[in-house]
TILO-742961 format. One record per residue (C-alpha): residue number from 1; residue in one letter; y negated, z negated, x negated. Coordinates in Angstrom, 3 decimals, always signed. Layout:
! TILO-742961
<resi=NUM; resn=A; c2=Y; c3=Z; c1=X> $
...
! end
This chain:
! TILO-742961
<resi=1; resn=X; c2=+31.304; c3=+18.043; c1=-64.020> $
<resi=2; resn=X; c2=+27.412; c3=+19.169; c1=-63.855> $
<resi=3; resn=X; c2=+28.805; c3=+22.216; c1=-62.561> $
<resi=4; resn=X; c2=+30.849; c3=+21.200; c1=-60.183> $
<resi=5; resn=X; c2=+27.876; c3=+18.797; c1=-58.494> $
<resi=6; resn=X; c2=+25.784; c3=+22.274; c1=-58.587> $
<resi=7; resn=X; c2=+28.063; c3=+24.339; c1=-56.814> $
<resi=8; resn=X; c2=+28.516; c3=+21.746; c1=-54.381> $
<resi=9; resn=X; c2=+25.067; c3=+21.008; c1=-53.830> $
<resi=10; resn=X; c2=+24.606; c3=+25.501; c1=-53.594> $
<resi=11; resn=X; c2=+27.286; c3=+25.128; c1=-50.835> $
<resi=12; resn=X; c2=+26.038; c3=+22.057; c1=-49.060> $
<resi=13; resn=X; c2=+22.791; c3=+24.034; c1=-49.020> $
<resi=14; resn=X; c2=+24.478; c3=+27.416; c1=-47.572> $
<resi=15; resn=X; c2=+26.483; c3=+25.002; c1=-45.396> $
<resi=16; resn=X; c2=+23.281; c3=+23.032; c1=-44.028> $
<resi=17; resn=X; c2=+21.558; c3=+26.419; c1=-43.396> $
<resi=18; resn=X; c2=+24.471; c3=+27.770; c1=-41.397> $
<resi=19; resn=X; c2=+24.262; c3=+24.577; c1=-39.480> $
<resi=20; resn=X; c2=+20.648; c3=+24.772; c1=-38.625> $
<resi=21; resn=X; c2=+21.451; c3=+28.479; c1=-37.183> $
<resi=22; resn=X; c2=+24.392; c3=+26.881; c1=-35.288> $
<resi=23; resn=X; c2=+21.868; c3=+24.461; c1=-33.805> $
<resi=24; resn=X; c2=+19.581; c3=+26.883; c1=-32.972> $
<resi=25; resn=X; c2=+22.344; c3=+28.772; c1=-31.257> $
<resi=26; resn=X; c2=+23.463; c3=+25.906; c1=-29.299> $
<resi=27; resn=X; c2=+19.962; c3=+25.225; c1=-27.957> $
<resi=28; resn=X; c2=+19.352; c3=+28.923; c1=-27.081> $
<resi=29; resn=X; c2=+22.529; c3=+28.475; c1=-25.089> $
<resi=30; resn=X; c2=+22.299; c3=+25.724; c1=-23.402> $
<resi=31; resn=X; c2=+18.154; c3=+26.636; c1=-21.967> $
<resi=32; resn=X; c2=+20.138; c3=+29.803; c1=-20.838> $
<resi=33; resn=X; c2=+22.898; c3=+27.982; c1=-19.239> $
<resi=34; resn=X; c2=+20.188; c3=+26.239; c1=-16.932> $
<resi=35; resn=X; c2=+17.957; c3=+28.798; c1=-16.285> $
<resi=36; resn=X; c2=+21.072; c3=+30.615; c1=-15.205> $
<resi=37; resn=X; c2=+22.252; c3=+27.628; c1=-12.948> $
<resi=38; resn=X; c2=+19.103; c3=+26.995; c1=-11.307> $
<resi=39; resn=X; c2=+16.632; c3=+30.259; c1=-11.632> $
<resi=40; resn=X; c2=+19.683; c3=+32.881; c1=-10.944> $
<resi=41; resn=X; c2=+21.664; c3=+30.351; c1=-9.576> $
<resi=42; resn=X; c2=+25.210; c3=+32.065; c1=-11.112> $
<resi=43; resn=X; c2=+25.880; c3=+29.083; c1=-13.703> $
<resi=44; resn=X; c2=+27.509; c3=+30.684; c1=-16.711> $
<resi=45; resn=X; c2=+31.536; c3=+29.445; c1=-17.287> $
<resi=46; resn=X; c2=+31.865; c3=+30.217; c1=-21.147> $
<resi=47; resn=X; c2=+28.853; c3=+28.527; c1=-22.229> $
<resi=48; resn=X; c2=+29.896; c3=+24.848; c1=-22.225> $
<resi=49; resn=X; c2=+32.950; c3=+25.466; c1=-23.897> $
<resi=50; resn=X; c2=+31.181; c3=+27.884; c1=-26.854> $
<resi=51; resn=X; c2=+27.904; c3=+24.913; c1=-27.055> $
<resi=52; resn=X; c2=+31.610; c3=+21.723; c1=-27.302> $
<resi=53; resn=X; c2=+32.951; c3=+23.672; c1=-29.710> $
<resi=54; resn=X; c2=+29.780; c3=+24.402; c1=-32.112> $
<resi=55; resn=X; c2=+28.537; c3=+21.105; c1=-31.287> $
<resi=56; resn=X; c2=+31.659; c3=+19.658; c1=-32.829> $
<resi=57; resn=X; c2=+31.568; c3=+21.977; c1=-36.032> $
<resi=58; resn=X; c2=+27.979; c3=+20.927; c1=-36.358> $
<resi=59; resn=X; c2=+28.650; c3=+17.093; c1=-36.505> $
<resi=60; resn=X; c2=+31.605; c3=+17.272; c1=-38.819> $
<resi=61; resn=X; c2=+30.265; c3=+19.518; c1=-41.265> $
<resi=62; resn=X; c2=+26.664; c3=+17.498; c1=-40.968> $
<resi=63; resn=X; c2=+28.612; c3=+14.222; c1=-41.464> $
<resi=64; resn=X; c2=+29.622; c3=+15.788; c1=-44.968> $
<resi=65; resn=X; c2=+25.784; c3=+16.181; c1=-46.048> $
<resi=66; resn=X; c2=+24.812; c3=+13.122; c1=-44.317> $
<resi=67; resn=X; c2=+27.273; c3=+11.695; c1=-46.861> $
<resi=68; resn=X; c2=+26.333; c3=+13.322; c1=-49.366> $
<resi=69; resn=X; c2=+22.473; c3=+12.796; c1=-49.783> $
<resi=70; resn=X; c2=+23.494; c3=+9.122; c1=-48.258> $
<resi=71; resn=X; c2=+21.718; c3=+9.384; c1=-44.801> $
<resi=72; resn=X; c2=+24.873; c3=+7.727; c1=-42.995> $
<resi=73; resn=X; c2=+24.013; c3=+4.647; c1=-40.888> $
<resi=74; resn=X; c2=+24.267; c3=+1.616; c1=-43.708> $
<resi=75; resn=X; c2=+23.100; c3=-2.365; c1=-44.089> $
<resi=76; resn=X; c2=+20.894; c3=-1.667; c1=-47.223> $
<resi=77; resn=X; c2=+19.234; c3=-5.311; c1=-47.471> $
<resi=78; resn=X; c2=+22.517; c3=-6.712; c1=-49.549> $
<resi=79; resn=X; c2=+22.488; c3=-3.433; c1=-52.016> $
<resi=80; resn=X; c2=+18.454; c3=-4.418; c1=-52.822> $
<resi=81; resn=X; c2=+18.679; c3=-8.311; c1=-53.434> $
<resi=82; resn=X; c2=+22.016; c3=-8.058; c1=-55.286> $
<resi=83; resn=X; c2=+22.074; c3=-7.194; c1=-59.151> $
<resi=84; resn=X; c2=+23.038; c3=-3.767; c1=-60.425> $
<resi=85; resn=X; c2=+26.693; c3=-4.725; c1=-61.234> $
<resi=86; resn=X; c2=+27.114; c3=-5.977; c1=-57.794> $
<resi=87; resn=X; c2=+25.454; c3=-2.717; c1=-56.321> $
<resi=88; resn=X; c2=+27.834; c3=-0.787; c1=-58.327> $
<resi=89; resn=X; c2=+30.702; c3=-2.435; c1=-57.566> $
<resi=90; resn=X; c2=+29.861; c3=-2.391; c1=-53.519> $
<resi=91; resn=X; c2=+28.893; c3=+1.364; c1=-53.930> $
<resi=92; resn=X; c2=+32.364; c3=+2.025; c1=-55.555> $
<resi=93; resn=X; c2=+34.062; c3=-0.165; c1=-52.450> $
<resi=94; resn=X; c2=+31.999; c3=+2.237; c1=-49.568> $
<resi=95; resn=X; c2=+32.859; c3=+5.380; c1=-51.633> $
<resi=96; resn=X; c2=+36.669; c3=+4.297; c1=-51.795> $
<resi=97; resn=X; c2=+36.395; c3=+3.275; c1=-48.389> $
<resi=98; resn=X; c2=+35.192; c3=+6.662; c1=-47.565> $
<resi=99; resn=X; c2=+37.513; c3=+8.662; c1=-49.191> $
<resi=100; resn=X; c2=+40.534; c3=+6.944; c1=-47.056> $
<resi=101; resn=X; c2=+38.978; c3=+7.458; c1=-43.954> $
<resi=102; resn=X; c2=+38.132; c3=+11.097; c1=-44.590> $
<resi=103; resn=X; c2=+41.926; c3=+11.542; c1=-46.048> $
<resi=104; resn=X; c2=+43.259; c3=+9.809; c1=-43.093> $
<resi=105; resn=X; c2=+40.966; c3=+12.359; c1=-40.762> $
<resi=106; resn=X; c2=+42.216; c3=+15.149; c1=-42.999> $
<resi=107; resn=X; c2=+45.720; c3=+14.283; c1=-42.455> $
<resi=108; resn=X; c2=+45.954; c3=+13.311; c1=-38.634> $
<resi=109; resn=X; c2=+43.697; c3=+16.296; c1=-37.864> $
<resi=110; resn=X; c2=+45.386; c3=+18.808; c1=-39.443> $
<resi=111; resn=X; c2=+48.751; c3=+17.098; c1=-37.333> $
<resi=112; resn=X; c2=+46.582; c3=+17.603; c1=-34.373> $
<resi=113; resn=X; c2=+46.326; c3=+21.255; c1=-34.736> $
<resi=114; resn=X; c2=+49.909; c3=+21.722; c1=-35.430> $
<resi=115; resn=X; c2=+50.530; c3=+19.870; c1=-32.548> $
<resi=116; resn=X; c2=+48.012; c3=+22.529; c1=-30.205> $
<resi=117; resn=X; c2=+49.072; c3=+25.609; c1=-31.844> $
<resi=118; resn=X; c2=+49.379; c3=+27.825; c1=-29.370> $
<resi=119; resn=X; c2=+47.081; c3=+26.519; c1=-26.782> $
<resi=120; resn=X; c2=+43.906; c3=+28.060; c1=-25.690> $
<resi=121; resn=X; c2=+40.566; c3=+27.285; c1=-24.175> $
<resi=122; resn=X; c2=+40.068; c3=+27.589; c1=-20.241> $
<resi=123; resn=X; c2=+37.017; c3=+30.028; c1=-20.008> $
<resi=124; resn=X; c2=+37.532; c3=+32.494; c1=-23.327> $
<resi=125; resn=X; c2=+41.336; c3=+31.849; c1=-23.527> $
<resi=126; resn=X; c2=+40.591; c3=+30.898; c1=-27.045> $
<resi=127; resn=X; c2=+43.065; c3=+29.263; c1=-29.024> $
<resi=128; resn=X; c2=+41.855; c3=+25.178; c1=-29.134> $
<resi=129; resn=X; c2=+42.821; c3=+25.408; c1=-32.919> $
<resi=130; resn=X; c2=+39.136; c3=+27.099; c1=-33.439> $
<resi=131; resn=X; c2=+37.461; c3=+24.068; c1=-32.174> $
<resi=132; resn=X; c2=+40.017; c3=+21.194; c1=-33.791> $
<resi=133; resn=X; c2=+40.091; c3=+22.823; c1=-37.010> $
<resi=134; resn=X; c2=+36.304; c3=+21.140; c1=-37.600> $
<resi=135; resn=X; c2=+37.849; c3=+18.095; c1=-38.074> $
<resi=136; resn=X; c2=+40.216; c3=+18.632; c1=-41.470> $
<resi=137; resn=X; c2=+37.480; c3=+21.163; c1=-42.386> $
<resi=138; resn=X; c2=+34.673; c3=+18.307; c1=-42.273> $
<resi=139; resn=X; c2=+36.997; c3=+15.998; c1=-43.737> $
<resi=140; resn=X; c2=+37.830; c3=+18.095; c1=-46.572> $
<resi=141; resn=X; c2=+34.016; c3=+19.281; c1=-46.987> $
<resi=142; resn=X; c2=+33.712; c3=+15.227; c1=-46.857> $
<resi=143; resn=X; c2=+35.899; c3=+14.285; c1=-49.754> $
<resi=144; resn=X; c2=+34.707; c3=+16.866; c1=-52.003> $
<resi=145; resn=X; c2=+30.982; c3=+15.250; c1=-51.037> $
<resi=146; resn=X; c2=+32.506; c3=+12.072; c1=-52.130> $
<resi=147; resn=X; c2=+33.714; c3=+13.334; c1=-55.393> $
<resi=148; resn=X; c2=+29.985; c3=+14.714; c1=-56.208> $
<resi=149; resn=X; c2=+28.714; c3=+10.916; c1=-55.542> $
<resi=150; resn=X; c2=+31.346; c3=+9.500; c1=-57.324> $
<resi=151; resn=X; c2=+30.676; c3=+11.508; c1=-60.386> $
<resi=152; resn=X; c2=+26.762; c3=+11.162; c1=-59.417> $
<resi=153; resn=X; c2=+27.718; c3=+7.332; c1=-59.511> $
<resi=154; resn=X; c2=+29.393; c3=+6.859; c1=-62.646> $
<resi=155; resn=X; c2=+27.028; c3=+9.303; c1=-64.734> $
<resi=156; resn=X; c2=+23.994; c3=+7.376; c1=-63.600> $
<resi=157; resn=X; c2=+25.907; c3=+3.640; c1=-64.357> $
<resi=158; resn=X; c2=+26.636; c3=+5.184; c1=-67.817> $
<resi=159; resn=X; c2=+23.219; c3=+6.372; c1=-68.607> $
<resi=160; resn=X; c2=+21.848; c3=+2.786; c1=-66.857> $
<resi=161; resn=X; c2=+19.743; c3=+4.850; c1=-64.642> $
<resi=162; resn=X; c2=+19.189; c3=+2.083; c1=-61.783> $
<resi=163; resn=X; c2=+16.306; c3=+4.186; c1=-60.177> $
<resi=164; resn=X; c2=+18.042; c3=+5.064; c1=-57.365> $
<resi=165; resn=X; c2=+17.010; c3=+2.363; c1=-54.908> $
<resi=166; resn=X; c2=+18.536; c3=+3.202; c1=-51.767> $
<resi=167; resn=X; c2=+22.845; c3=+3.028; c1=-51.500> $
<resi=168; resn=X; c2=+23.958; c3=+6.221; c1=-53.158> $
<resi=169; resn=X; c2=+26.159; c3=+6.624; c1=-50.146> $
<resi=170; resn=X; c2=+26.670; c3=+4.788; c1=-47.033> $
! end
């Protein structure tokens, strides 16, 4: 189990890397698209639909590390005045929680793309699959994130480590 957390933590920091370069990608992008809307005034008509598409990548596969290191959006004040077993138990309900909302995502998004195959993209004549196919990838990257804190989660209960003070994941 150790090394399945370390791999996943090696690919979440490949994967978070990649992301970064993505961003940086998008933001070169989008200062061109302006300067060449209003400096050459010839706006480009591929760049909105390449910056949508990474922009959608980035968020779903971020979500997944979000989840992972437990940056999501959470209520922490009940998880610090309640007693460990209570924390536990609540951190076991968001994790389970979790995982059948990212299975549900997996699931409807991979009917999504069945149901666009063949489709494709105004400017670049792309097929749309590219940019839907973020969402069962980031909710398959998710789950396996939720495995790593669910295995994080019991290993710590069953060495009573309680020195993780924030939610383990949100």
């Amino acid at each position: 189990m150790k090394n399945f957390v370390r791999v996943t933590d090696k690919i979440n920091q490949i994967i978070f890397n990649f992301l970064a370069v993505l961003f940086g990608v998008v933001a070169l992008l989008t200062l061109y698209q302006v300067f060449a809307r209003y400096i050459l005034n010839s706006p480009l008509t591929w760049s909105e639909e390449i910056i949508r598409s990474l922009m959608v990548w980035i968020v779903l596969l971020g979500t997944a590390i979000a989840l992972r290191k437990g940056l999501l959006i959470s209520v922490e004040t009940v998880l610090h005045i309640v007693p460990k077993g209570i924390k536990l138990i609540l951190n076991t309900i968001i994790i389970i929680l979790n995982i059948i909302y990212m299975f549900l995502l997996l699931k409807y998004g991979i009917e999504i793309m069945q149901s666009l195959h063949g489709q494709t993209s105004g400017a670049l004549d792309l097929p749309v699959n590219l940019s839907y196919a973020a969402i069962p990838a980031g909710a398959l990257y998710s789950l396996i994130n939720c495995l790593v804190v669910i295995i994080e989660l019991i290993s710590k209960d069953s060495k009573g480590d309680d020195t993780h003070d924030r939610p383990i994941i949100s």
